[in-house]
Backbone bond lengths (Angstrom), bond angles and torsions (degrees), N, CA, C in turn:
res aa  C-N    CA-C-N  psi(-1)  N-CA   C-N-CA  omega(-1)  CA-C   N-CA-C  phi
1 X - - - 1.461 - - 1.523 109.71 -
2 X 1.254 117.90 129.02 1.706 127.59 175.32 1.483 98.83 -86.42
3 X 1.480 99.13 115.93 1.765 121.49 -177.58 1.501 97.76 -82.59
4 X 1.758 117.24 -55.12 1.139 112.05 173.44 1.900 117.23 -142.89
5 X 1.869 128.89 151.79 1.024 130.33 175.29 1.136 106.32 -146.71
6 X 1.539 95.08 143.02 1.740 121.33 -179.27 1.562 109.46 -95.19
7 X 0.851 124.91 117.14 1.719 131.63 -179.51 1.300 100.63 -112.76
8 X 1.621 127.12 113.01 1.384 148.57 152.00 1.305 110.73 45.81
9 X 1.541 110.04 55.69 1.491 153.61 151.45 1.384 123.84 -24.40
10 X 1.237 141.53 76.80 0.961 149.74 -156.15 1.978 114.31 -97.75
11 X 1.097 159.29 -175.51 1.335 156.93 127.23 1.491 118.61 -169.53
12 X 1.213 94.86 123.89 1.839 102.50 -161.05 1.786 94.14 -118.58
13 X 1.421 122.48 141.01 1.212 123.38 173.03 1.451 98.01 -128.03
14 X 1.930 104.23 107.16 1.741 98.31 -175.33 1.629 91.37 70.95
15 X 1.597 102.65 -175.86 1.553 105.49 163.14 1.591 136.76 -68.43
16 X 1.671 95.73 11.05 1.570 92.03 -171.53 1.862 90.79 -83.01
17 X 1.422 115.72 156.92 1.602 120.65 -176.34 2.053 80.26 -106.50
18 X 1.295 105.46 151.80 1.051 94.52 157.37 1.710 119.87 -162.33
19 X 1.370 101.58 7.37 1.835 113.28 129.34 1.533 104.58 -144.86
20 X 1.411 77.80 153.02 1.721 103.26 -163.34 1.493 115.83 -132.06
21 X 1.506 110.55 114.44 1.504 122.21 -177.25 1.226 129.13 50.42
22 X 2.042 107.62 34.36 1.498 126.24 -175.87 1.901 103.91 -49.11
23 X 1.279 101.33 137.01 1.214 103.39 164.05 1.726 110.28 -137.80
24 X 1.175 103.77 102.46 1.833 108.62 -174.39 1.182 109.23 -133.53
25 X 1.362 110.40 147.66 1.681 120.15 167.68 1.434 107.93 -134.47
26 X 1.430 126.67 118.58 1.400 136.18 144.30 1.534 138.33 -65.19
27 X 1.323 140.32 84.38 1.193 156.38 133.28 1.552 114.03 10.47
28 X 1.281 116.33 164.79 1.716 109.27 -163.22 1.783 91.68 -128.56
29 X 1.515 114.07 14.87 1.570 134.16 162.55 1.267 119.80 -132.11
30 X 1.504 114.61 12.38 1.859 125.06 170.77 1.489 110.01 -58.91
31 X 1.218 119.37 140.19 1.568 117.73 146.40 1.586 107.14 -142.83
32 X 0.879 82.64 92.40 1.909 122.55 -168.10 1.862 92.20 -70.69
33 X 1.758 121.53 145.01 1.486 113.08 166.20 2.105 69.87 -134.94
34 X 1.288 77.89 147.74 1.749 106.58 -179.21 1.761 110.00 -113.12
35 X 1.005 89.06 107.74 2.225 87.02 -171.34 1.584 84.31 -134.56
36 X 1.464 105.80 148.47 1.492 132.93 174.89 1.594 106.55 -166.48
37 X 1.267 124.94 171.71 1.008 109.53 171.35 1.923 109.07 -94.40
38 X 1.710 132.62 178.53 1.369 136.72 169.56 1.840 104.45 -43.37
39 X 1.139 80.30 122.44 1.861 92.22 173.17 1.355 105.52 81.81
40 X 1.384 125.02 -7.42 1.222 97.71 177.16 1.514 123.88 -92.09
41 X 1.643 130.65 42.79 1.196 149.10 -167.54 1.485 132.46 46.97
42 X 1.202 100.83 54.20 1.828 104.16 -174.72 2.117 102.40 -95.79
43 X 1.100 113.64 -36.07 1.550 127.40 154.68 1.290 109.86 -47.03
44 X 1.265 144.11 -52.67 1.181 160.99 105.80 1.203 111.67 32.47
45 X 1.250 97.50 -92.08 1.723 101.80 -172.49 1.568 108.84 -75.10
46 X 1.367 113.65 -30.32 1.575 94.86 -176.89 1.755 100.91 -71.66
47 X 1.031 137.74 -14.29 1.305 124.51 174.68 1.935 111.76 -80.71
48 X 1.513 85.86 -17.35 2.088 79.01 175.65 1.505 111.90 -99.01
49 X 1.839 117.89 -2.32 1.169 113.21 165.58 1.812 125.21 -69.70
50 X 1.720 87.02 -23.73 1.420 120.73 161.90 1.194 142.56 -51.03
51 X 1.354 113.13 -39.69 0.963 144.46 173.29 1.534 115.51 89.83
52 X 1.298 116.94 15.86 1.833 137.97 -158.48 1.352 104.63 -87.88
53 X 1.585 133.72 -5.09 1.265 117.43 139.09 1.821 111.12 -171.34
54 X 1.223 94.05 -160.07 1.282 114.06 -145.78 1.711 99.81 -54.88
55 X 1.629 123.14 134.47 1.725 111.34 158.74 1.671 93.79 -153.39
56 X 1.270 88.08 -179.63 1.989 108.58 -175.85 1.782 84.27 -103.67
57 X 1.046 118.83 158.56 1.265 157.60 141.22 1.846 108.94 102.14
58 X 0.671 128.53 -114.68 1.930 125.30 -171.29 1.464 113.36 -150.80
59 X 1.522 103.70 109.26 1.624 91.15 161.92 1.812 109.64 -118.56
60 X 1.144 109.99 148.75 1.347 129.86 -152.24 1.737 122.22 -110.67
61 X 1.051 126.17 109.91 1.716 116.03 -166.44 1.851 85.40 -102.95
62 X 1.219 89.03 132.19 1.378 101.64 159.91 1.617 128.10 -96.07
63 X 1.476 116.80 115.20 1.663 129.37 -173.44 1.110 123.82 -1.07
64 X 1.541 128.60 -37.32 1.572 130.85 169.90 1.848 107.55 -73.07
65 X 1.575 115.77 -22.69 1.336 97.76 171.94 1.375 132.76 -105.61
66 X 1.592 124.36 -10.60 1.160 138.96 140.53 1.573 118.69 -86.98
67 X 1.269 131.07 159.97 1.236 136.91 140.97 1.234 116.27 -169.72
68 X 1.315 121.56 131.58 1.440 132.15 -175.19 1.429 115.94 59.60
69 X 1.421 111.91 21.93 1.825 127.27 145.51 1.938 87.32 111.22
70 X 1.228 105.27 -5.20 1.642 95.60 172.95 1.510 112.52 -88.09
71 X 1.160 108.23 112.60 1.848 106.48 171.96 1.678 118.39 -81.34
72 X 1.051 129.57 121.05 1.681 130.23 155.44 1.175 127.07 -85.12
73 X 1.454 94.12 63.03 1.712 117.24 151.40 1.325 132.49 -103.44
74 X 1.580 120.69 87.83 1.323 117.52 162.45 1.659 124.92 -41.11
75 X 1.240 109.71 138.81 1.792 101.66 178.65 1.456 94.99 -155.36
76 X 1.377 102.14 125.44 1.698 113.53 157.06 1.646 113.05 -106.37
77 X 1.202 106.29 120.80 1.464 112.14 -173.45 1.626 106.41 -93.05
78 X 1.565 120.94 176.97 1.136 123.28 -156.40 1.898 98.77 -87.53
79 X 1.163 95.98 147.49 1.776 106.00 -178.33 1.369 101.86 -20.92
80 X 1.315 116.15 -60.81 1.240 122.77 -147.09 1.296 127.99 -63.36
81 X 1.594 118.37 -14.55 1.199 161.54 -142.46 1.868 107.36 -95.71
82 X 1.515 111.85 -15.65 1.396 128.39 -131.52 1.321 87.45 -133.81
83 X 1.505 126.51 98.91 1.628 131.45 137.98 1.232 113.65 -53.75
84 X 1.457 108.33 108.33 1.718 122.24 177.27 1.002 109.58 -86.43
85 X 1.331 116.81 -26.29 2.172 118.85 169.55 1.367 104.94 -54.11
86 X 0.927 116.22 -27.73 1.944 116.20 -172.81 1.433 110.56 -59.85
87 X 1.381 100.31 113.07 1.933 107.49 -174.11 1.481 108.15 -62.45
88 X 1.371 125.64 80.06 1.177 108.24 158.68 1.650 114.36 -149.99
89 X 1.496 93.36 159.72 1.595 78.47 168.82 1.192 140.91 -119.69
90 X 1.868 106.57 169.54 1.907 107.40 -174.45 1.376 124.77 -14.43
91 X 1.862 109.71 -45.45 1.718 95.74 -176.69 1.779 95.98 -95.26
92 X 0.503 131.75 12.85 1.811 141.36 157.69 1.257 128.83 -51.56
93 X 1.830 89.86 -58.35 1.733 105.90 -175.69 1.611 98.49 -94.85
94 X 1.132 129.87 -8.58 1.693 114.84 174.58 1.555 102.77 -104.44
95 X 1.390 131.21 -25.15 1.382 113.32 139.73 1.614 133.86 -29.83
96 X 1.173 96.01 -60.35 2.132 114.69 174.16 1.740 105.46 -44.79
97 X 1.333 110.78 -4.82 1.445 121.36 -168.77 1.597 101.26 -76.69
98 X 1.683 101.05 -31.43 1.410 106.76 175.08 1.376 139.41 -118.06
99 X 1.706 92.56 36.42 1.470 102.36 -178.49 2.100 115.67 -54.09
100 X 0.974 99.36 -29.57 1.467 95.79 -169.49 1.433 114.69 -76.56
101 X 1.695 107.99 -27.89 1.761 93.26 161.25 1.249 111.64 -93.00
102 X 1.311 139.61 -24.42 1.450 144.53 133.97 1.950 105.69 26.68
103 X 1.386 86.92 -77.33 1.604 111.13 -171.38 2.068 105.83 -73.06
104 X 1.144 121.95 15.04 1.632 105.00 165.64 1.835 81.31 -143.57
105 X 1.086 117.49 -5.07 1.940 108.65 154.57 1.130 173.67 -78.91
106 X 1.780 85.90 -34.59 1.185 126.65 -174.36 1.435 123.83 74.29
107 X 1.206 112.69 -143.40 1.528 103.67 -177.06 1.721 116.48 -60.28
108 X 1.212 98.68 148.44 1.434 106.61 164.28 1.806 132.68 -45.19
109 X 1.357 122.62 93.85 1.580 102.07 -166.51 1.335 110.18 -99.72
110 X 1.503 101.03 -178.02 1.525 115.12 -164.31 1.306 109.56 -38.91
111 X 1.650 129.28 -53.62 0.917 113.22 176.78 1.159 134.29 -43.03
112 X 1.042 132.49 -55.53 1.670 155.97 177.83 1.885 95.49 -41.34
113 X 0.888 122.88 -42.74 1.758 138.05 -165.87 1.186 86.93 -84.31
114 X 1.313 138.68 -67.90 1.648 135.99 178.84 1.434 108.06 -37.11
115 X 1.440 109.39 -47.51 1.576 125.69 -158.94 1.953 87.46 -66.32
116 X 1.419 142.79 -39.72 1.470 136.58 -130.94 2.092 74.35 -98.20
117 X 1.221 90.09 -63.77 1.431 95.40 -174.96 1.916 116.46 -27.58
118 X 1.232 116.00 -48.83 1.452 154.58 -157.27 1.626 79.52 -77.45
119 X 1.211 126.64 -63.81 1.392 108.08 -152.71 2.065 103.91 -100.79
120 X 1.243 98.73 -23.02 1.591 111.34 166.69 1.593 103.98 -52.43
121 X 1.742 125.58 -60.20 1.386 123.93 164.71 1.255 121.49 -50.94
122 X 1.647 130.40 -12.02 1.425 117.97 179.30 0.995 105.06 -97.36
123 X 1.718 134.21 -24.44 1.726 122.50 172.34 1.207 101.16 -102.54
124 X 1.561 129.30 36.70 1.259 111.28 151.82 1.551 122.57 91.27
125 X 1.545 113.84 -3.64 1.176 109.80 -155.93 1.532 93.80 -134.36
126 X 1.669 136.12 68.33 1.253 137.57 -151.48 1.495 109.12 -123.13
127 X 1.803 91.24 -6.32 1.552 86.78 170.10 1.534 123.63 -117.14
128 X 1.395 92.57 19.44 1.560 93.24 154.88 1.437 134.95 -136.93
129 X 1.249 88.71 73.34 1.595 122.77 -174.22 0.953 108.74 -46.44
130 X 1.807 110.44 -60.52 1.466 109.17 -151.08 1.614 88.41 -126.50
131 X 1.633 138.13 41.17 0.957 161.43 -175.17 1.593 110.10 -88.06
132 X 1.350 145.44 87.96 1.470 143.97 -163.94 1.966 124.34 -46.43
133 X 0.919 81.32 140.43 1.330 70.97 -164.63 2.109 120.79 -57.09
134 X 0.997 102.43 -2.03 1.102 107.54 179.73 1.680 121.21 -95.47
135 X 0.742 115.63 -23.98 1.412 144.72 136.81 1.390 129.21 -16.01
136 X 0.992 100.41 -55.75 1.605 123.94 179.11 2.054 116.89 -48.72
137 X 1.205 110.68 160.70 1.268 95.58 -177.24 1.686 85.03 -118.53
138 X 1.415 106.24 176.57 1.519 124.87 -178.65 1.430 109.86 -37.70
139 X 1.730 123.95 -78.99 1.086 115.91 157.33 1.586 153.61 -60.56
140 X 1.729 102.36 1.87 1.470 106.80 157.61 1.075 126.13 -77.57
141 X 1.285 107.13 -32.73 1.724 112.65 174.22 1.308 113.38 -75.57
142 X 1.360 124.27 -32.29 1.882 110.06 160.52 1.345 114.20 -63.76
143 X 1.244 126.07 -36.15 1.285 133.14 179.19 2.197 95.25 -52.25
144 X 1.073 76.45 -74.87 2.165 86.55 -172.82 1.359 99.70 -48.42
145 X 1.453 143.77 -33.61 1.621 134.84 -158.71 1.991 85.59 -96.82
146 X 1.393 118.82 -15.27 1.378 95.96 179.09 1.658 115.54 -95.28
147 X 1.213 105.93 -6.26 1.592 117.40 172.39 1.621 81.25 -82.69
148 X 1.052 168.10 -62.58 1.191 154.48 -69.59 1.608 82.45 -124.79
149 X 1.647 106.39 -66.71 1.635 130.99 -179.66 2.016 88.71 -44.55
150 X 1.161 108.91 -66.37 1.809 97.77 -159.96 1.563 98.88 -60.55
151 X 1.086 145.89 -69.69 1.553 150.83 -161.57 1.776 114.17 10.84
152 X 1.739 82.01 -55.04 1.701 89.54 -175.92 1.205 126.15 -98.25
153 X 1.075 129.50 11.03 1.775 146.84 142.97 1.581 77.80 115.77
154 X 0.946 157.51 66.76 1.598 119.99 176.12 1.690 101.48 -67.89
155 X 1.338 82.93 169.88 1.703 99.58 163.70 1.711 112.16 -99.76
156 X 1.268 116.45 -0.30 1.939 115.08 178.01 1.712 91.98 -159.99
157 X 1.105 93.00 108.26 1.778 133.01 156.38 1.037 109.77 -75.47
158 X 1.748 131.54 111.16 1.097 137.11 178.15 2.052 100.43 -123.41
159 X 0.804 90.27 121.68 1.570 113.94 -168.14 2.001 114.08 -109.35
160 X 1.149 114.64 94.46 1.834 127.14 -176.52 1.551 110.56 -65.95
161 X 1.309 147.69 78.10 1.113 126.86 -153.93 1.631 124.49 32.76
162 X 1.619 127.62 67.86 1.390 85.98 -167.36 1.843 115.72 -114.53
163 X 1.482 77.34 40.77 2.087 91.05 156.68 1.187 122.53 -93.81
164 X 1.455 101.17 14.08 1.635 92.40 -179.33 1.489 119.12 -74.84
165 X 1.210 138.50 128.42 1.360 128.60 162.54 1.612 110.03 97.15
166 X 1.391 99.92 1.12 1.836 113.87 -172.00 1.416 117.46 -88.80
167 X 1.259 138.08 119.60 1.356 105.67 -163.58 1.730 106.93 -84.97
168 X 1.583 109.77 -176.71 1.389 113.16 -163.63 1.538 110.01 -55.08
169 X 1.310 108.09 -40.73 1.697 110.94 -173.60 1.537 102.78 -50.94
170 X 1.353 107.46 -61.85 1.365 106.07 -168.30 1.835 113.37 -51.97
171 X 1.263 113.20 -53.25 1.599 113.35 165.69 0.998 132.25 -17.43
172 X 1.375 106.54 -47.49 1.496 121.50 168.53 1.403 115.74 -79.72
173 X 1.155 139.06 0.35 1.467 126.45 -161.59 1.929 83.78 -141.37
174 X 1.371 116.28 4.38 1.550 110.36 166.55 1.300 109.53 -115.87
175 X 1.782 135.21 -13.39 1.142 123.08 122.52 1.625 158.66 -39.12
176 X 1.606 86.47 -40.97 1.579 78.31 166.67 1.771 113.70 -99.61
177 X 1.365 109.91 -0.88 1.891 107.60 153.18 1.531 107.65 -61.02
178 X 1.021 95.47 -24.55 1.910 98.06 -167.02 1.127 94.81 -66.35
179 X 1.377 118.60 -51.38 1.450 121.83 -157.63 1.478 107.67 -81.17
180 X 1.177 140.79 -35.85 1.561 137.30 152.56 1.167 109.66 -54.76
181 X 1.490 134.15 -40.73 1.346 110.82 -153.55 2.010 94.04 -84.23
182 X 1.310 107.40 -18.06 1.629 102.13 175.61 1.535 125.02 -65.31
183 X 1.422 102.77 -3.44 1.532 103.88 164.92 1.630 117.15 -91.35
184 X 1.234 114.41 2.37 1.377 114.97 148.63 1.362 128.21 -114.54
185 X 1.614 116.34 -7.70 1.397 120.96 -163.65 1.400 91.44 -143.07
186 X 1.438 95.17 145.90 2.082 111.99 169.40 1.581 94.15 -67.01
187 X 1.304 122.88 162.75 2.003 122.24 163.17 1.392 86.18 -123.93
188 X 1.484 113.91 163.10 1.182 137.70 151.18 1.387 111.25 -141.05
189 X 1.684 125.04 103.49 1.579 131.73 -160.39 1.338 106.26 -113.44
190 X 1.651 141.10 102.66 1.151 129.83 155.64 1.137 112.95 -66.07
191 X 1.608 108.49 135.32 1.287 115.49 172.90 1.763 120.44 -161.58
192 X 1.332 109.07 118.73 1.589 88.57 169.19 1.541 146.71 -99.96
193 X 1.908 96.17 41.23 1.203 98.21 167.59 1.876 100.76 -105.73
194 X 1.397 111.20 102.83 1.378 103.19 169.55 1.956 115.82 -64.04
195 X 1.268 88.71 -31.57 1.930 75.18 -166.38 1.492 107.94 -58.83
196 X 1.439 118.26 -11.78 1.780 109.35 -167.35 1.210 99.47 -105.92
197 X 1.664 124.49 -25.79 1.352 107.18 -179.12 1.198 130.09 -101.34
198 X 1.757 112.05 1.48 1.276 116.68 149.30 1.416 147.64 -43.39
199 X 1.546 93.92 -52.18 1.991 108.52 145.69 1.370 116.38 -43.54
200 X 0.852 128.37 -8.59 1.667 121.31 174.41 1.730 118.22 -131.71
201 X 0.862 92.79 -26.60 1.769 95.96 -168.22 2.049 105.42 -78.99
202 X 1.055 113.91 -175.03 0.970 107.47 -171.96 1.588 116.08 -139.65
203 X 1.184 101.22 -14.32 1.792 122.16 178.87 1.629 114.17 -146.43
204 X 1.153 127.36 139.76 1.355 119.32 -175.72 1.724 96.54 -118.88
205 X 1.245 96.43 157.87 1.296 119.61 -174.76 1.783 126.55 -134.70
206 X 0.956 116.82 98.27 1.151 131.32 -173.47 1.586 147.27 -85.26
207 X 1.280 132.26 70.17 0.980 156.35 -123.87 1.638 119.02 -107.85
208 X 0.803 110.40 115.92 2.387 114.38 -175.53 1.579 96.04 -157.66
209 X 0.698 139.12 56.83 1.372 107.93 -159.05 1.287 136.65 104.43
210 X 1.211 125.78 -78.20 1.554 158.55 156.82 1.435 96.25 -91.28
211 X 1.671 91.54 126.49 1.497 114.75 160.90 1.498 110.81 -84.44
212 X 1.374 117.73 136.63 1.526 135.33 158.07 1.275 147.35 -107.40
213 X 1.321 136.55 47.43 1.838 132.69 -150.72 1.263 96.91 -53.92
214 X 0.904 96.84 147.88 2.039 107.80 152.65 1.472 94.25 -141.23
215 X 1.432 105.29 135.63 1.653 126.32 -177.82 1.281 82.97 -74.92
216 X 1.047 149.80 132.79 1.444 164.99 162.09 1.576 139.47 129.67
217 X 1.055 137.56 134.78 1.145 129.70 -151.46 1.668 97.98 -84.15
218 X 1.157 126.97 -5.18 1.506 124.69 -159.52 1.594 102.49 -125.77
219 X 1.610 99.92 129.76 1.638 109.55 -162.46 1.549 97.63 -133.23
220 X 1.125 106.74 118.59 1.319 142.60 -175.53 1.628 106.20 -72.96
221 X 1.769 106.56 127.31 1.703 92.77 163.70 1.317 126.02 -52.03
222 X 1.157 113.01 -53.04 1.553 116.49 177.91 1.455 112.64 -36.74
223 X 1.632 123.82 -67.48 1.491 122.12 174.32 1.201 125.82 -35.82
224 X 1.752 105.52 -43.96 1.830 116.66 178.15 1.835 111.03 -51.96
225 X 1.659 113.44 -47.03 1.226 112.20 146.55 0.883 165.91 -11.64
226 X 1.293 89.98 -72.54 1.196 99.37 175.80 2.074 124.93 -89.69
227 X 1.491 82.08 -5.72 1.800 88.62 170.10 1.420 102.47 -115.64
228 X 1.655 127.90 46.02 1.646 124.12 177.45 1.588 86.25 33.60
229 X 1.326 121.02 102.32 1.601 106.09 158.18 1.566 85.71 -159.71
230 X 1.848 122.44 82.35 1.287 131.72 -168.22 1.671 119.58 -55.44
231 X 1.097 138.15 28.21 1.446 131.73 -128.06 1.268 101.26 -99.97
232 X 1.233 125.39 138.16 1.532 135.20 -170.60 1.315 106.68 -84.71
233 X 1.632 125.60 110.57 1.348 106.94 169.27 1.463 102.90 -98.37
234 X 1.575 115.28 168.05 1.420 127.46 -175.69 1.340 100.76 -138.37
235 X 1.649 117.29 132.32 1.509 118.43 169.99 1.571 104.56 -139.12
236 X 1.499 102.59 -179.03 1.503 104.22 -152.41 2.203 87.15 -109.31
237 X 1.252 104.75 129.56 1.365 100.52 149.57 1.613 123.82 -156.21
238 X 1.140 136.04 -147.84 1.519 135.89 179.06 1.530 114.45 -45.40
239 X 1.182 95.73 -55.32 1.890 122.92 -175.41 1.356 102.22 -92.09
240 X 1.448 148.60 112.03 1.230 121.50 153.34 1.551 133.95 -75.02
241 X 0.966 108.54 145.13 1.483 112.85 -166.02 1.710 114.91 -162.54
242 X 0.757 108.07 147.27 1.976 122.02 172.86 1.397 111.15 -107.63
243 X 1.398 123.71 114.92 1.712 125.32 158.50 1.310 106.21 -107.72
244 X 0.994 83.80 106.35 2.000 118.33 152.39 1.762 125.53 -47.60
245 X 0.813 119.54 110.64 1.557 113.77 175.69 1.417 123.09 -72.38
246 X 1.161 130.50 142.63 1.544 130.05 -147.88 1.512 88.75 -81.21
247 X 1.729 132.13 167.64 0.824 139.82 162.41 1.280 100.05 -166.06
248 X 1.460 107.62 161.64 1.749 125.53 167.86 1.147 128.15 -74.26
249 X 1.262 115.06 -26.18 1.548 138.13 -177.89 1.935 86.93 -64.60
C-alpha cells in the first residue's frame, strides 16, 4: 500500500529551483536511507513530504497516513532545528508529539504519560523525565526528539540525520530499533553515512536536485555519477584511508 506520492515535484526559493520534477512514492514497508550531497535538497524534500512549505506539483497521503486531518508522521528534525531555551520538559516535549490528537481529546491521560516513560526506557534516557529541556546534552536531546517522533504510533518515520551528536553505543541500539520498529512503520532516514545505513535500509534514495530510487540497498560509483550525487564512501581495511571520487567542482 502507497502511504505517500510525490507527482512532478517542483520547489523554488526566490528563483533558485531546488527540486525539480520529483517523482516519489513511499510504501507502508519502505526503509528508505536518503544521501545527497550539502545543498543538494534532501532537508528540502523531507519538509515538502511534510507539507512545511511552499511547491508546484502534488504530494499525496494515502488513507492509512492521514485521516480526519490527523497525519501519522513521526519526524525528528536536525539538532539545529531545536530552541533549547524553551522552558520545558523531557516528558513535555515527547508529549508535544501529540499535539494533533491533543485538540479532539483534551488533556493528555495516564496512558499517554505511561506511553513517554515506555519509550524514554527504550533509548535509555528514563531518568530524565522531568529533566528541562535545556539541560540536555547533544545526544539526549536526539534521544528525547526520537521518543517524541514514536509517541503517536505513526505509520512513516522520517528521521533528519539523527546520528548526529549520538554516541557510538547508542547508534547501534537506534539501528536495530529502526529495524523492529519497520515492521510496523515505513522509515525514511537521511543520512550521510552510506556504509552504516546500507546494512539496514532497504532502498536508497538519492538526492541533488533530482530525486533517484534505486530498489536496492547497494550504490554503485558509477550510479553516484552518473546522478551528480558526490557522496563519500568510507570502508575499513589494513591501511586506513578515504578515496574520494574525482570531480570538477
Amino acid at each position: 500500500m502507497t502511504l505517500l506520492s510525490l507527482h512532478d515535484v517542483s520547489v523554488h526559493f526566490g528563483s533558485l529551483e531546488v527540486l525539480s520534477h520529483v517523482n516519489l512514492e513511499i510504501a507502508e514497508d519502505d526503509f528508505i536511507g536518503m544521501i545527497g550531497p550539502n545543498g543538494g535538497g534532501k532537508t528540502t524534500l523531507v519538509r515538502t513530504l511534510l507539507k512545511a512549505l511552499p511547491y508546484t506539483g502534488e504530494v499525496r497521503y494515502g488513507s492509512a497516513l492521514e485521516e480526519n486531518g490527523i497525519r501519522r508522521i513521526g519526524y525528528l528534525p536536525q539538532f539545529t532545528e531545536i530552541d533549547r531555551s524553551f522552558p520545558i520538559s523531557v516528558q513535555e516535549v515527547v508529549l508535544s508529539g501529540l499535539q494533533s490528537r491533543k485538540r479532539l481529546f483534551g488533556r493528555y491521560a495516564t496512558t499517554d504519560k505511561q506511553r513517554v516513560s515506555e519509550l524514554l526506557h527504550l533509548c535509555g534516557i528514563e531518568a530524565l523525565e522531568h529533566r528541562p529541556l535545556g539541560t540536555l546534552s547533544g545526544g539526549e536531546m536526539q534521544r528525547t526528539l526520537l521518543c517524541r517522533a514514536l509517541i503517536s504510533n505513526p505509520k512513516l518515520l522520517i528521521l533528519d540525520e539523527p546520528t548526529n551528536f549520538v554516541d557510538n553505543r547508542f547508534e547501534e541500539t537506534l539501528y536495530a530499533l529502526l529495524r523492529r520498529l519497520n515492521h510496523e512503520m515505513a522509515i525514511l532516514m537521511v543520512s550521510h553515512d552510506l556504509g552504516t545505513i546500507s546494512s539496514y535500509v532497504r532502498t536508497i534514495v538519492c538526492v541533488n536536485r533530482h530525486v533517484h530510487r534505486h530498489n536496492s540497498n547497494i550504490i554503485t560509483s558509477e550510479q553516484l555519477h552518473n546522478y551528480h550525487c558526490p557522496i563519500q564512501v568510507i570502508t575499513h581495511g589494513d591501511v586506513p584511508h578515504t578515496v574520494l571520487a574525482r570531480h570538477k567542482e
